[in-house]
C-alpha positions as CSV (number, residue, x, y, z in Angstrom):
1,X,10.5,-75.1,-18.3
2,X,7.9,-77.2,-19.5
3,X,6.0,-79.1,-16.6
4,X,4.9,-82.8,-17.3
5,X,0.9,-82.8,-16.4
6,X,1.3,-86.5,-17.2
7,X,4.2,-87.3,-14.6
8,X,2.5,-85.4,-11.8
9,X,-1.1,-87.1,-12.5
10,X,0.9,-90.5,-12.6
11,X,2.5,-90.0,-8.9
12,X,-1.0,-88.8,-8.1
13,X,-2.8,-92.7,-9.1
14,X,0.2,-94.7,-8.2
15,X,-0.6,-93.3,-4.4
16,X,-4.5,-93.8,-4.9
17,X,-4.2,-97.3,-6.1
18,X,-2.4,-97.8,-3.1
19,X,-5.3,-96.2,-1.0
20,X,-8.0,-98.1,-3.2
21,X,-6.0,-101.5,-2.2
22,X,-6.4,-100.7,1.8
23,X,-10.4,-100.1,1.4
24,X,-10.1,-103.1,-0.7
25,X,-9.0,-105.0,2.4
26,X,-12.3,-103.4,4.1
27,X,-14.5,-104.6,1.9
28,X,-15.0,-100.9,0.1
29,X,-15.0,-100.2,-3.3
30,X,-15.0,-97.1,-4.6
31,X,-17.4,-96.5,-7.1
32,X,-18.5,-93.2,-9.6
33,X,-21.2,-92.7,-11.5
34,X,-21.6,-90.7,-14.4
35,X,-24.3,-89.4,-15.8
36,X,-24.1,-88.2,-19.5
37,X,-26.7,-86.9,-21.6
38,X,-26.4,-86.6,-25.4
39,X,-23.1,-87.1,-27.5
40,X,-20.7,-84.1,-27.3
41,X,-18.1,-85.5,-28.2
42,X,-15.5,-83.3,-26.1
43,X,-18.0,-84.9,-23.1
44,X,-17.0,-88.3,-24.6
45,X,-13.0,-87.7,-24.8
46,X,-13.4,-86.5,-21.1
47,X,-15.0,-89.4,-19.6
48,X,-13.1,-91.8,-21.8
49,X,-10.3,-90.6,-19.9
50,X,-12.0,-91.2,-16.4
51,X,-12.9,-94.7,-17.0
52,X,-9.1,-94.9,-18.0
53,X,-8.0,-93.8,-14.8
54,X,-10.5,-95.5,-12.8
55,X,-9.9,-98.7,-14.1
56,X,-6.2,-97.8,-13.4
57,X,-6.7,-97.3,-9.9
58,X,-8.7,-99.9,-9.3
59,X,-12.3,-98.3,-8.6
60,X,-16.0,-99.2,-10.5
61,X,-17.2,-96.9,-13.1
62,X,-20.5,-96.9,-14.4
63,X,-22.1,-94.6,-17.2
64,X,-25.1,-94.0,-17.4
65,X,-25.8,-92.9,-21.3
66,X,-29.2,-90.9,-22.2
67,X,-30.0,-89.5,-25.3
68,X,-30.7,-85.8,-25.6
69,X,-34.1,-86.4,-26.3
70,X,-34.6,-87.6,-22.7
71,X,-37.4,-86.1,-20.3
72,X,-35.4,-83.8,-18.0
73,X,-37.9,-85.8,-15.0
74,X,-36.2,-89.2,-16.4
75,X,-32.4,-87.2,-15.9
76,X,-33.8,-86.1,-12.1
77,X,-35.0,-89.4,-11.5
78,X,-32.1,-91.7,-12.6
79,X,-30.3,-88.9,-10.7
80,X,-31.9,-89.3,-7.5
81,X,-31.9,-93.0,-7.4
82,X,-27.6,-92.7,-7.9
83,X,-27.7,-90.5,-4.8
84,X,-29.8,-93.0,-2.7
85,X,-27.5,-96.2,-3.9
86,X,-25.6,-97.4,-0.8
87,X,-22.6,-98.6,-3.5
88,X,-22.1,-95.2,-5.2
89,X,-19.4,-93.0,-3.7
90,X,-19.3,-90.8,-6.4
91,X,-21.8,-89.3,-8.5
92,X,-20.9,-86.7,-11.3
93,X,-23.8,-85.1,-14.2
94,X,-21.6,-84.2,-17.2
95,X,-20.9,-80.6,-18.5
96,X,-22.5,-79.0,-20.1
97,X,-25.9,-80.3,-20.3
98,X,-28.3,-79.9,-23.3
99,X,-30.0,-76.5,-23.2
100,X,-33.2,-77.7,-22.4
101,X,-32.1,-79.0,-19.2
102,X,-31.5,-76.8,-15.5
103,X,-28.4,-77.5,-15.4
104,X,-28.0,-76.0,-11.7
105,X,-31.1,-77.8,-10.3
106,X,-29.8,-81.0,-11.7
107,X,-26.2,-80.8,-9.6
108,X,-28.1,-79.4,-6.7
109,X,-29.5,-83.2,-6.7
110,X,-26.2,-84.4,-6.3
111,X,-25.8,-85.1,-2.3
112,X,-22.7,-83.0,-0.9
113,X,-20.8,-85.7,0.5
114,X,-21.1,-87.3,-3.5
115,X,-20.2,-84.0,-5.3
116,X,-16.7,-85.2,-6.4
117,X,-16.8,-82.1,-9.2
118,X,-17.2,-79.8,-6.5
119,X,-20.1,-78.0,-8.3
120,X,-22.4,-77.6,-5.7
121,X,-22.6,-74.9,-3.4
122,X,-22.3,-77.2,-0.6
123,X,-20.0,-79.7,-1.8
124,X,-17.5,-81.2,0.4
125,X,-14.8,-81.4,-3.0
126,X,-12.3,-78.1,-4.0
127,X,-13.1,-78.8,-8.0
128,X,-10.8,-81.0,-9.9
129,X,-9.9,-78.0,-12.3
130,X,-8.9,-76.0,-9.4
131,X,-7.1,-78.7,-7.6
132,X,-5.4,-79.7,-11.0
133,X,-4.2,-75.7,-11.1
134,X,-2.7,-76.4,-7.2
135,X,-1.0,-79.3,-7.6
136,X,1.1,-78.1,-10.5
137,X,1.6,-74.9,-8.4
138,X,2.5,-77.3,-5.7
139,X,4.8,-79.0,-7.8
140,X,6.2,-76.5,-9.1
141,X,7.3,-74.8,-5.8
142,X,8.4,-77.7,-3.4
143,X,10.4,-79.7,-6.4
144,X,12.0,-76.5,-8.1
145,X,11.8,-74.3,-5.8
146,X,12.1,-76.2,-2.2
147,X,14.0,-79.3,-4.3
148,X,11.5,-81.6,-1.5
149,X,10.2,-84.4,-3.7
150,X,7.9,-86.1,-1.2
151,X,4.4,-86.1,-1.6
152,X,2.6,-82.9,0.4
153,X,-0.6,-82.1,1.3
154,X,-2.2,-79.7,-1.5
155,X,-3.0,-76.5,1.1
156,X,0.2,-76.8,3.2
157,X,0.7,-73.3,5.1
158,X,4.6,-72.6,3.1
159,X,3.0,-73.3,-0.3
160,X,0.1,-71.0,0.9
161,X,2.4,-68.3,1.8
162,X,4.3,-68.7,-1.1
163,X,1.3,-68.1,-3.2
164,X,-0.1,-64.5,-1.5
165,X,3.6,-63.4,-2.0
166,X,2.5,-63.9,-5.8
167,X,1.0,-61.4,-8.3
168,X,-1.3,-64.1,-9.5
169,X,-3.5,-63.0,-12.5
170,X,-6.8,-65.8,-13.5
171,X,-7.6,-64.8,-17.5
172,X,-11.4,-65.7,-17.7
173,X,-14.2,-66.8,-14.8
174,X,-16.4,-69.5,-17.0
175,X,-18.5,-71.7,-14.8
176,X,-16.5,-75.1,-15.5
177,X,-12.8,-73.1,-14.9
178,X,-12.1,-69.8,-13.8
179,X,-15.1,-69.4,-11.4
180,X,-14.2,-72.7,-9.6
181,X,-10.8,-71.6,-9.9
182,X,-10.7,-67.9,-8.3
183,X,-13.3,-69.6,-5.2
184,X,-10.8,-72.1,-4.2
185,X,-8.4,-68.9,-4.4
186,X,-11.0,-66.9,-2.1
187,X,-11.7,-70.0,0.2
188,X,-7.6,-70.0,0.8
189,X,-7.3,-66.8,0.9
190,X,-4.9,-66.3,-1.9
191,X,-5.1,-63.2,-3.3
192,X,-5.5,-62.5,-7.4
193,X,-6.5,-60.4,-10.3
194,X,-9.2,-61.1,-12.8
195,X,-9.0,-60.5,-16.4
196,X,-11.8,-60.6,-19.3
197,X,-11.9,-59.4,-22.4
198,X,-13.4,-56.1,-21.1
199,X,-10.6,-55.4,-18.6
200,X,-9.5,-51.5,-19.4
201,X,-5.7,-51.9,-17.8
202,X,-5.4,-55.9,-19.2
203,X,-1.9,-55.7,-20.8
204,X,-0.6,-53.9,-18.0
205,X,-1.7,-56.1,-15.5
206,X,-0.5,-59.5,-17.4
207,X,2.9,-57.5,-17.7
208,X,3.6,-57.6,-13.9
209,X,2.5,-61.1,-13.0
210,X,4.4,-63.7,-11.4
211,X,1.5,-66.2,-11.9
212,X,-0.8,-66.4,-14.7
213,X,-4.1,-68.7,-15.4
214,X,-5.5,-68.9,-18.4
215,X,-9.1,-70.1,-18.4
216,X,-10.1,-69.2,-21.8
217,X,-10.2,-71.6,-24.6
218,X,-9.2,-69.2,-27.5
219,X,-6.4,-69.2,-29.5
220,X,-3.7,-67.2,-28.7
221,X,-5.2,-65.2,-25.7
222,X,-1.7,-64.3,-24.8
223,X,1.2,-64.0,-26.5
224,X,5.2,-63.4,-25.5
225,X,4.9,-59.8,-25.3
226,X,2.4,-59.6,-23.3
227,X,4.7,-61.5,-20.4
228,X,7.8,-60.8,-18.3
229,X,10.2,-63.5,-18.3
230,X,10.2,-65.9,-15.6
231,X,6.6,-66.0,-15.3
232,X,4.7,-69.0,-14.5
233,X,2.2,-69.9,-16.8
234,X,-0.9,-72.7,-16.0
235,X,-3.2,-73.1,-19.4
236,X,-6.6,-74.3,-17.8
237,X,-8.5,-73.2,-21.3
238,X,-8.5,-75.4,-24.8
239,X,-9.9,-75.2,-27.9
240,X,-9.3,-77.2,-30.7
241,X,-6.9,-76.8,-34.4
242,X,-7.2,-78.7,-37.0
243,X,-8.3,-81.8,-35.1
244,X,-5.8,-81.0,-32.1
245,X,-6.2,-79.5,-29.0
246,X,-4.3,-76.1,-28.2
247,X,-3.9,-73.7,-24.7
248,X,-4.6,-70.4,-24.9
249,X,-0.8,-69.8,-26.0
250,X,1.3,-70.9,-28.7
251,X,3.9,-73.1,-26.0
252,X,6.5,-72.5,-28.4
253,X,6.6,-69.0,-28.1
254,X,5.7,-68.6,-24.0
255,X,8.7,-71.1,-23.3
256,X,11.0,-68.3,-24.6
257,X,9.9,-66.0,-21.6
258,X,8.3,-68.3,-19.2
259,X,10.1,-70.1,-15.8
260,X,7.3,-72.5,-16.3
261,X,4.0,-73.8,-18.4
262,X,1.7,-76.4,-18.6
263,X,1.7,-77.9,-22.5
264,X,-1.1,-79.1,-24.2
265,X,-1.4,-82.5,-24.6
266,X,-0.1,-83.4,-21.6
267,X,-0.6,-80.3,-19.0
268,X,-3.4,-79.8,-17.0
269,X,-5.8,-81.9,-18.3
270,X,-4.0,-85.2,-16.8
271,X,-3.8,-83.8,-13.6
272,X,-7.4,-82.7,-13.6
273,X,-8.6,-86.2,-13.7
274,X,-6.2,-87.7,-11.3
275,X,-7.8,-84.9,-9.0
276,X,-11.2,-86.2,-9.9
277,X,-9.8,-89.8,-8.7
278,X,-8.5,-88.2,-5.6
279,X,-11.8,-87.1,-4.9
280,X,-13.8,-90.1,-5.3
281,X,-11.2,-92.2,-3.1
282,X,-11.9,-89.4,-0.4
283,X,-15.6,-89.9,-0.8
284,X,-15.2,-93.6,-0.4
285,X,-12.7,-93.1,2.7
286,X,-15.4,-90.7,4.5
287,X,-18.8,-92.7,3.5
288,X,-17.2,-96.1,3.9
């Protein structure tokens, strides 16, 4: 069954802009910053989409633009001065930076309580990838599996326990998915296998899992055979085809085997930025 990433993110906003409306009435508006240097263009489609969103919900977005010729002490101090301002809730440094920049010193500027990407080590924020991997989990198990259709709580102890009674397998551990992904796993206490390209045992492993993440971004990183049927199957990794994007599967072929999989357009990416949202509104709710 295919799951609708769009559907889920739009339940997700229509509740925030409902949020957004009662700090409204208090005189708080949620506001993110982001700070972008350079033109990657994948950077570009990605906070296009967050603008969209934002504006959607009802929050300020400002970009803050710099070239890639920049002085990395102009990036720390533009930087700096967004965590000072009283009006911004939410303060995000676009991925990847340019390789003359420290990337790592750069988001350790970003005060915890602002860290809406969840990058820091001390952030108060799960990731949006990983959250956006948990709500469709989430979805999947308490509409198709419970048949409960209210909103719950993303970390709810039955969805929890549902998950450790999982053979969860994460494909990949990049910085920007898989890592963020297998910590909020640790942090929960769910437990999962990693696979790379140098895992000995890989096929056999993907064979026997009830739950597989692919945080790749190559083409066809698994294929049919590779799965048993029912499996549930969340693409986190994308890379582009001839001008469009594509998982890490062909979905045509996984929806032969799989229960359930996230397509691409329209799978986890949606749901990724609605969790961003989510984030901000909570760093607005907390800092008031």
């Amino acid at each position: 069954m295919r799951v609708d990433g769009k559907l889920i993110a739009a339940k997700l906003l229509d509740r925030l802009k409902i949020q957004v409306n009662q700090l409204k009435q208090k005189n708080i508006l949620p506001h993110l910053a982001v700070v972008l240097v350079g033109d990657n263009p994948d950077s570009l489609t990605y906070i296009k989409q967050k603008q969209k969103s934002a504006i959607t919900i009802g929050i300020r977005f400002s970009l803050y633009h710099l070239t890639e010729s920049t002085a990395p002490t102009k990036l720390s101090s533009l930087v700096k001065n967004l965590a000072k301002a009283g009006n911004v809730h939410a303060l995000i440094v676009q991925r990847p930076l340019p390789n003359r920049f420290d990337t790592a010193a750069t988001t350790e500027l970003v005060p915890v309580q602002k860290d809406v990407d969840g990058f820091g080590e001390r952030s108060q924020f799960y990731p949006p990838i990983a959250l956006s991997v948990i709500k469709i989990l989430n979805e999947i198990y308490f509409t198709h599996i419970v048949g409960q259709t209210r909103f719950t709580d993303d970390f709810t102890a039955p969805f929890i326990s549902w998950l450790k009674s999982k053979h969860i397998v994460l494909i990949g551990i990049g910085d920007t998915a898989g890592f963020p992904i297998s910590n909020t796993f640790v942090k929960n206490d769910v437990p999962f296998a990693i696979v790379t390209s140098k895992s000995p045992n890989r096929e056999e492993i993907l064979i026997q899992a009830d739950i597989i993440i692919t945080a790749v971004g190559k083409s066809e990183i698994i294929t049919v055979q590779q799965i048993k049927t029912g499996v549930i199957i969340i693409g986190v990794g994308l890379h582009s085809e001839n001008g469009k994007l594509r998982n890490d599967y062909v979905d045509a072929d996984i929806a032969q085997k799989a229960a359930f999989y996230t397509p691409t357009p329209g799978g986890t990416g949606p749901v990724n930025v609605a969790s961003l949202m989510e984030n901000v509104v909570k760093a607005a709710q907390t800092q008031g």
